[in-house]
Biotite code that builds the C-alpha atoms (Angstrom):
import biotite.structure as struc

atoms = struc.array([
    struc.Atom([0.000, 0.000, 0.000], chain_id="A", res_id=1, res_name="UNK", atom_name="CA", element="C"),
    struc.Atom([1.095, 3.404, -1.368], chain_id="A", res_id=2, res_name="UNK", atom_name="CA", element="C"),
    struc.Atom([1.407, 6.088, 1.469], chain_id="A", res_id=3, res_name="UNK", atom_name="CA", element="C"),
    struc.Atom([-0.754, 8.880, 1.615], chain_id="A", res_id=4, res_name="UNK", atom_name="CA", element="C"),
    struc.Atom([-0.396, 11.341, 4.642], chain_id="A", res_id=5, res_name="UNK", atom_name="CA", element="C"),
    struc.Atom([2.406, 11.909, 6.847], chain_id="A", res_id=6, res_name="UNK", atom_name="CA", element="C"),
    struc.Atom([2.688, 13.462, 10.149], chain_id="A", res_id=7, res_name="UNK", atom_name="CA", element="C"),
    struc.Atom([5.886, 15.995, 11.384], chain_id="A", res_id=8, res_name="UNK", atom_name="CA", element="C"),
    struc.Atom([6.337, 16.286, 15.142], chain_id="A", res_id=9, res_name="UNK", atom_name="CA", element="C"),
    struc.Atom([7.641, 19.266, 16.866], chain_id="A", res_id=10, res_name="UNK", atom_name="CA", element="C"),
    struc.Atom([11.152, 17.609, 16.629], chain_id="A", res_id=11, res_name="UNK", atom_name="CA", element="C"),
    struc.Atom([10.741, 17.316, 12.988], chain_id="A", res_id=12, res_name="UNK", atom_name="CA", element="C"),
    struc.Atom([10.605, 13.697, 13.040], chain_id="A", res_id=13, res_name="UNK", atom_name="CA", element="C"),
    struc.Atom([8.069, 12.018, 9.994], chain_id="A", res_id=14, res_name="UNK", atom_name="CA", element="C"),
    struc.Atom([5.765, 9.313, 10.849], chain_id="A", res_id=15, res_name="UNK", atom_name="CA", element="C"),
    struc.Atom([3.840, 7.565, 7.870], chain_id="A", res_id=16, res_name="UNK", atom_name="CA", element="C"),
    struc.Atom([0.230, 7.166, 7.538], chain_id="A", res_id=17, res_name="UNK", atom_name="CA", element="C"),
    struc.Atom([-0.377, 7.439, 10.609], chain_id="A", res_id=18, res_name="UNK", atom_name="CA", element="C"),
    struc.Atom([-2.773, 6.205, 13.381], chain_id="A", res_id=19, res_name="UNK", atom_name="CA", element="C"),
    struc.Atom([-5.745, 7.579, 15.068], chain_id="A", res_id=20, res_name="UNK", atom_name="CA", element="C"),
    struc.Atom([-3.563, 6.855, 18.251], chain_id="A", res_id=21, res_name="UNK", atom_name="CA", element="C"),
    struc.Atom([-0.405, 8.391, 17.060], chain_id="A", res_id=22, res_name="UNK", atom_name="CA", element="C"),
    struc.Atom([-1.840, 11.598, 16.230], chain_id="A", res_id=23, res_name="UNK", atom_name="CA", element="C"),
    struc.Atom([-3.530, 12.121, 19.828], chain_id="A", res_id=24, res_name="UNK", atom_name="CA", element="C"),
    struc.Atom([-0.477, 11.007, 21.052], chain_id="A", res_id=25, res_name="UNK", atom_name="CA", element="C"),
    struc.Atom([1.701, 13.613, 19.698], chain_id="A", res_id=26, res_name="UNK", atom_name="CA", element="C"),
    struc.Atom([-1.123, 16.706, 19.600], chain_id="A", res_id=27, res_name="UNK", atom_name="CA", element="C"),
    struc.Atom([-0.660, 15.587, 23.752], chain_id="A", res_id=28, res_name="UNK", atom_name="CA", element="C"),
    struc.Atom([2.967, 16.258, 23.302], chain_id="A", res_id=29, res_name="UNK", atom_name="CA", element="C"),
    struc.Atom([2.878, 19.611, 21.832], chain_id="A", res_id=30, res_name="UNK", atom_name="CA", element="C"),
    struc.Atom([1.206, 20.953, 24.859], chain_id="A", res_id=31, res_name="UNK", atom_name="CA", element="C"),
    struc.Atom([4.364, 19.229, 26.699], chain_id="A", res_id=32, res_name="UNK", atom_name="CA", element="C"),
    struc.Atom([7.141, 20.849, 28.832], chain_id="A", res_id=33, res_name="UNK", atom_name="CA", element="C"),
    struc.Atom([9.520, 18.796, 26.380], chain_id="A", res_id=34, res_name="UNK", atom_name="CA", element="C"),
    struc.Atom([8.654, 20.674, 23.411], chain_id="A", res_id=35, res_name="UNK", atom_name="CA", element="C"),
    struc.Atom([9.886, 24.017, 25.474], chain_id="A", res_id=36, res_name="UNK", atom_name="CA", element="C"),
    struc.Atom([13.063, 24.290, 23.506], chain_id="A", res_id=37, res_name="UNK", atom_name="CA", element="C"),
    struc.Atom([11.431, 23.463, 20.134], chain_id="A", res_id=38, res_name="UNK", atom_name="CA", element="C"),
    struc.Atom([12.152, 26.186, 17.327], chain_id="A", res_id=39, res_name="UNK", atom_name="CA", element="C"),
    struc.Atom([8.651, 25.605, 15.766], chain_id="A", res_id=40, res_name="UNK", atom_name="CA", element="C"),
    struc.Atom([6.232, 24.100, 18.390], chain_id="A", res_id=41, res_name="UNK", atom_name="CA", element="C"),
    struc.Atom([3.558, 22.705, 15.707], chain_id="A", res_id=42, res_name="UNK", atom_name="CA", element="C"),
    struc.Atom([2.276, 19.067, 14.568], chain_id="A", res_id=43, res_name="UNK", atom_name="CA", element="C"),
    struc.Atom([1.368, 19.113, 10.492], chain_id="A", res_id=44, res_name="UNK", atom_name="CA", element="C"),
    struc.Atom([-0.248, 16.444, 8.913], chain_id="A", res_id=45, res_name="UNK", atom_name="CA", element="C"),
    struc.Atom([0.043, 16.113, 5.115], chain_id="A", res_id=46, res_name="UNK", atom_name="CA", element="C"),
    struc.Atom([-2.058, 14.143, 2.598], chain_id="A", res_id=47, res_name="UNK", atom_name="CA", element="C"),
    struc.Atom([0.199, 13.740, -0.546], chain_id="A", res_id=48, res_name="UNK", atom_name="CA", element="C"),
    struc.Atom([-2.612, 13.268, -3.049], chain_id="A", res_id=49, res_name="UNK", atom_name="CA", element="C"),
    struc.Atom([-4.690, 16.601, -2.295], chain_id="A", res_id=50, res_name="UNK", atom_name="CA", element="C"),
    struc.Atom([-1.921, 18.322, -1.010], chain_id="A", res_id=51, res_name="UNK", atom_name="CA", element="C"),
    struc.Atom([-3.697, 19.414, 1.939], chain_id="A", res_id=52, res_name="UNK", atom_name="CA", element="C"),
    struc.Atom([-1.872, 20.462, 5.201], chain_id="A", res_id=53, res_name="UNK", atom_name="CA", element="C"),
    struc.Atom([-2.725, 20.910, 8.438], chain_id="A", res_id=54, res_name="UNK", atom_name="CA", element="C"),
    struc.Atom([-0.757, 22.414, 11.110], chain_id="A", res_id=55, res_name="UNK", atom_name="CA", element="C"),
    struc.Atom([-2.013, 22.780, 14.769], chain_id="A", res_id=56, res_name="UNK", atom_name="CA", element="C"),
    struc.Atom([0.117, 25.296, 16.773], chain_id="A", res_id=57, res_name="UNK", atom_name="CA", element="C"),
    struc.Atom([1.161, 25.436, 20.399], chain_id="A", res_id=58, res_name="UNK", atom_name="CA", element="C"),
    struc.Atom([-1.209, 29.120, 20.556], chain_id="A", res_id=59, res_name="UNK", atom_name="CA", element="C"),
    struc.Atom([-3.958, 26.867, 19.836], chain_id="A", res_id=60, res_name="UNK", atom_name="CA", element="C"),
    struc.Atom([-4.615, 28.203, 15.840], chain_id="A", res_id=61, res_name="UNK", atom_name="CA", element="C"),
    struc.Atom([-4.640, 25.572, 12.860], chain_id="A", res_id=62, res_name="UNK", atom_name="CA", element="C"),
    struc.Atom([-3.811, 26.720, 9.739], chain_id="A", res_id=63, res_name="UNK", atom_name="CA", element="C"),
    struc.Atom([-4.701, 24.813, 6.342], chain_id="A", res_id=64, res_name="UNK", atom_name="CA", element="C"),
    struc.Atom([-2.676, 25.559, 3.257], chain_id="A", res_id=65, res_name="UNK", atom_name="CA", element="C"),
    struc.Atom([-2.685, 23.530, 0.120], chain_id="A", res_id=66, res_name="UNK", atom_name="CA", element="C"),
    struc.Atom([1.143, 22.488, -1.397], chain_id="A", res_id=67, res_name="UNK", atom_name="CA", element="C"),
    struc.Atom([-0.429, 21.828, -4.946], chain_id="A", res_id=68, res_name="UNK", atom_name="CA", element="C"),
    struc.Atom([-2.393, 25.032, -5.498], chain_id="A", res_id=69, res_name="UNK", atom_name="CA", element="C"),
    struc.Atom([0.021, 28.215, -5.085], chain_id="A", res_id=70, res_name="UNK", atom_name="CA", element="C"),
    struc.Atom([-2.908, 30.171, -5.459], chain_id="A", res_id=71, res_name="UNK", atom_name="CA", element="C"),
    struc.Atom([-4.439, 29.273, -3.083], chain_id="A", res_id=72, res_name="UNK", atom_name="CA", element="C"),
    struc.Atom([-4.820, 31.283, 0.448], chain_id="A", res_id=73, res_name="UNK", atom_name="CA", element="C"),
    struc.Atom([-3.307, 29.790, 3.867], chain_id="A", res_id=74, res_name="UNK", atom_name="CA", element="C"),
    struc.Atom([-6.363, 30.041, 5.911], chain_id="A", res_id=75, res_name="UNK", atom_name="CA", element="C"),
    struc.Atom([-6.658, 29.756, 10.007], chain_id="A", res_id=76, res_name="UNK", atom_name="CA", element="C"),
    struc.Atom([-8.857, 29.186, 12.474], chain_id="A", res_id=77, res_name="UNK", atom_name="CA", element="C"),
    struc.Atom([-7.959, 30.250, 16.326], chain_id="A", res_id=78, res_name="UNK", atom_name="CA", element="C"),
    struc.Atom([-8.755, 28.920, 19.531], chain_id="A", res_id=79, res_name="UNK", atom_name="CA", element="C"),
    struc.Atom([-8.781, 25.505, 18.391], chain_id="A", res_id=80, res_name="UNK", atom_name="CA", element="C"),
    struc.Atom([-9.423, 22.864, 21.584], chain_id="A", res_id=81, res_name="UNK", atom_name="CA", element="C"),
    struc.Atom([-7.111, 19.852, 21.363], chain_id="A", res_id=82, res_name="UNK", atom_name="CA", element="C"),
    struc.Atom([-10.008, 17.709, 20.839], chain_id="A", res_id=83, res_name="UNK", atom_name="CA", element="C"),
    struc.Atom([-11.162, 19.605, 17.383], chain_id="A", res_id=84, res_name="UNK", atom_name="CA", element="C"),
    struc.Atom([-7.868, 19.570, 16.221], chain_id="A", res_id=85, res_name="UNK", atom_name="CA", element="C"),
    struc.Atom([-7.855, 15.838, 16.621], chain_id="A", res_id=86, res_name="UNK", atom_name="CA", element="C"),
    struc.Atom([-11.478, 15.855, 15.269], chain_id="A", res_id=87, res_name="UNK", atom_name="CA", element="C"),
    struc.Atom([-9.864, 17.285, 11.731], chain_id="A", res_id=88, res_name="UNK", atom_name="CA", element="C"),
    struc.Atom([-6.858, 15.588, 11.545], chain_id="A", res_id=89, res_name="UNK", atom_name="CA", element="C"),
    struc.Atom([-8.397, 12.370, 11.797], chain_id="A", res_id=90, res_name="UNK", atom_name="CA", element="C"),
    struc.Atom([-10.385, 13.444, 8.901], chain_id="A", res_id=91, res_name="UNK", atom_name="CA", element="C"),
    struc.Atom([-7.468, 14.824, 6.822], chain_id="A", res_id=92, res_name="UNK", atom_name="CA", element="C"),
    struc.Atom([-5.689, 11.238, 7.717], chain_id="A", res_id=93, res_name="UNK", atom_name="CA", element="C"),
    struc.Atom([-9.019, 9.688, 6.542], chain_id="A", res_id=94, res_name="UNK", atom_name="CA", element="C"),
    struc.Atom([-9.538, 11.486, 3.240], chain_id="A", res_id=95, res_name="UNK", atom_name="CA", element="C"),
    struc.Atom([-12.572, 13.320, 4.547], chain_id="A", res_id=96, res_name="UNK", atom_name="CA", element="C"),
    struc.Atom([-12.047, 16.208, 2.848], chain_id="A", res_id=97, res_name="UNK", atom_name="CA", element="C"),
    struc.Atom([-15.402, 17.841, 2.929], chain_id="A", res_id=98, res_name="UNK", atom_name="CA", element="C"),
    struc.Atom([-14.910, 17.485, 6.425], chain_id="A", res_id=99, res_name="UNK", atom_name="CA", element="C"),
    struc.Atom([-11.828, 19.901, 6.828], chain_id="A", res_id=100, res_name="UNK", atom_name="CA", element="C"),
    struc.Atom([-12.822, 22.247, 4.030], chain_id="A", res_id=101, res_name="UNK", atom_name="CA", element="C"),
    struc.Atom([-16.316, 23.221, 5.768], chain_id="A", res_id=102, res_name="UNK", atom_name="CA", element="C"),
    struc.Atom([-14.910, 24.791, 9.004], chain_id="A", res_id=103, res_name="UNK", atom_name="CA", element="C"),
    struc.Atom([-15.042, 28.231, 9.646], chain_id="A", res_id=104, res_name="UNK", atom_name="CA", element="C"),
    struc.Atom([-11.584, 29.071, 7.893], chain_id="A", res_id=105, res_name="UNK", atom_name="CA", element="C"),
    struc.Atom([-10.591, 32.541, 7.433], chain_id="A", res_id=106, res_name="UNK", atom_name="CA", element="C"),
    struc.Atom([-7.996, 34.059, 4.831], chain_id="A", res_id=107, res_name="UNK", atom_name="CA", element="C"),
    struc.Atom([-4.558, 34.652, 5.955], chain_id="A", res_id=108, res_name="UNK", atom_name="CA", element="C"),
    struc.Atom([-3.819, 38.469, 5.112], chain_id="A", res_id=109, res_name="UNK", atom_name="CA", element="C"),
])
């Protein structure tokens, strides 16, 4: 089976396709004291075929940008609870993309 998202931790480590339990596991961490020294405290999760990418930040904002559509605007929502963010990776990890593009997103200016 071909790959199809990836995950990068705030350490910058990659981990393929995957789980349900991986991704709570390391949206947990971010919130972690061991992240303190991190340059770039942030979990993204990439789907290679849409291009889709989500990145949750330690302030609590996800952003969603698109890596195959340069015209296309980063957008952001803030004040993002860890359990929402987990709500919309799991569906960018499960192809749901209807499910990700129908939030409240605002334009980046």
């Amino acid at each position: 089976m071909e790959a199809h998202c990836y995950l990068i931790d705030p350490f910058g480590c990659m981990h393929i396709d995957p789980n349900a339990a991986t991704i709570r596991s390391q949206l947990e961490i971010l919130f972690s004291s061991t992240t303190d020294d991190c340059p770039h405290r942030d979990l993204s999760l990439s789907d290679y075929a849409s291009g889709y990418v989500l990145i949750y930040h330690h302030n609590r904002t996800i952003t969603l940008e698109n890596n195959k559509d340069s015209d296309a605007a980063i957008q952001f929502i803030s004040g993002v609870a860890l359990e929402e963010a987990f709500a919309l990776f799991n569906h960018l990890n499960d192809r749901a993309l209807d499910a990700v593009l129908e939030q409240p997103w605002k334009p980046q200016t």
